[in-house]
N, C-alpha and C positions, 0 to 999 in steps of 0.2 A: 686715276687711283684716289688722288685727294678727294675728288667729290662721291667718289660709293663712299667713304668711310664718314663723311660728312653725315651722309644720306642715311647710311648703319646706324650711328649716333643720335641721328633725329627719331630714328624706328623705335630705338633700344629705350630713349629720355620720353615720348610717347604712351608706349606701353608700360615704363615703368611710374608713370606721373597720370598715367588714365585717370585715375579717383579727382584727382584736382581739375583736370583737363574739363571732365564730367562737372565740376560743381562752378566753376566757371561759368562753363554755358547754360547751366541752368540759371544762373543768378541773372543772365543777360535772358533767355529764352522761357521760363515759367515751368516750360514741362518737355520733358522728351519723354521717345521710347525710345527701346532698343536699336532699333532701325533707323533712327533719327541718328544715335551717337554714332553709329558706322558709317551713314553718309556724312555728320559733319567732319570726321575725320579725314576721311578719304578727301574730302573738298579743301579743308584746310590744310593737312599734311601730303594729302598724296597718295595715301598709303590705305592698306585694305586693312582692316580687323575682323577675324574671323566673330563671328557672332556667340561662341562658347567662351571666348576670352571677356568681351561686353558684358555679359551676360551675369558671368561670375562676379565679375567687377563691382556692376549695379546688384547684384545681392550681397553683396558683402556689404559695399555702402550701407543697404538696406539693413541690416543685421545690427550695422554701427551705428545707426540710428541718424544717417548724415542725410539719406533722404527715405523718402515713400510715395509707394506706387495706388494710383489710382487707376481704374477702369473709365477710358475715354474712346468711344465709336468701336467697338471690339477691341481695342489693344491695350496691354497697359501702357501708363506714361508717368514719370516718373518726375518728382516736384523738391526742392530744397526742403529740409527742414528747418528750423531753427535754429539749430547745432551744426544744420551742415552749412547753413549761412554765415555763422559763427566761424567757422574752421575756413571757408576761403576767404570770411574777412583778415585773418590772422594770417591766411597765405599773401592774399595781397601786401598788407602792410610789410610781412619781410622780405618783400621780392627783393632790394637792394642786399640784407643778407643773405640770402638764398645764392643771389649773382657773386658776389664777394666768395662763397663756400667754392662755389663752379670756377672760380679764377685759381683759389686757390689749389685746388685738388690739379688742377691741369698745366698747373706751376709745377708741378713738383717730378 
């Protein structure tokens, strides 16, 4: 029982942390596509994401001007901005308050 809700937990922080998740690995990776972020997921979490969640996700980034999409071999692929380079610097740097928030909430 303890480990489904573990496993719930990692699905639920996953999906709702996609945007960072995504600017992470591009800051390590250069460029994905769609298809890219579903396999890295799946390899590094386990778990599947339907490709209309991805999808939305990377447009919405896109919209917020965090990245943008080039045309590479028929697909798009999808590159940091400056601003989105920006914003997972600023995520990196609060990972210890970030961690400290997650301690607290799960204190209480």
């Amino acid at each position: 029982m303890e480990r489904e809700i573990l496993k719930e937990m990692q699905k639920r922080m996953v999906k709702n942390f996609l945007d960072a998740v995504i600017l992470a690995e591009l800051r390590n990776a250069n460029a994905f596509s769609g298809y890219d972020v579903i396999d890295f997921i799946h390899k590094k979490f386990g778990m599947l994401i339907s490709s209309g969640t991805v999808y939305a996700i990377l447009y919405s980034m896109e919209r917020k001007g965090l990245i943008k999409n080039v045309w590479a071999q028929r697909k798009r692929v999808y590159t940091l901005t400056d601003k989105g380079r920006e914003t997972i610097n600023a995520i990196s740097k609060s990972k210890e308050e970030i961690q400290r928030f997650m301690r607290i909430l799960i204190s209480t």
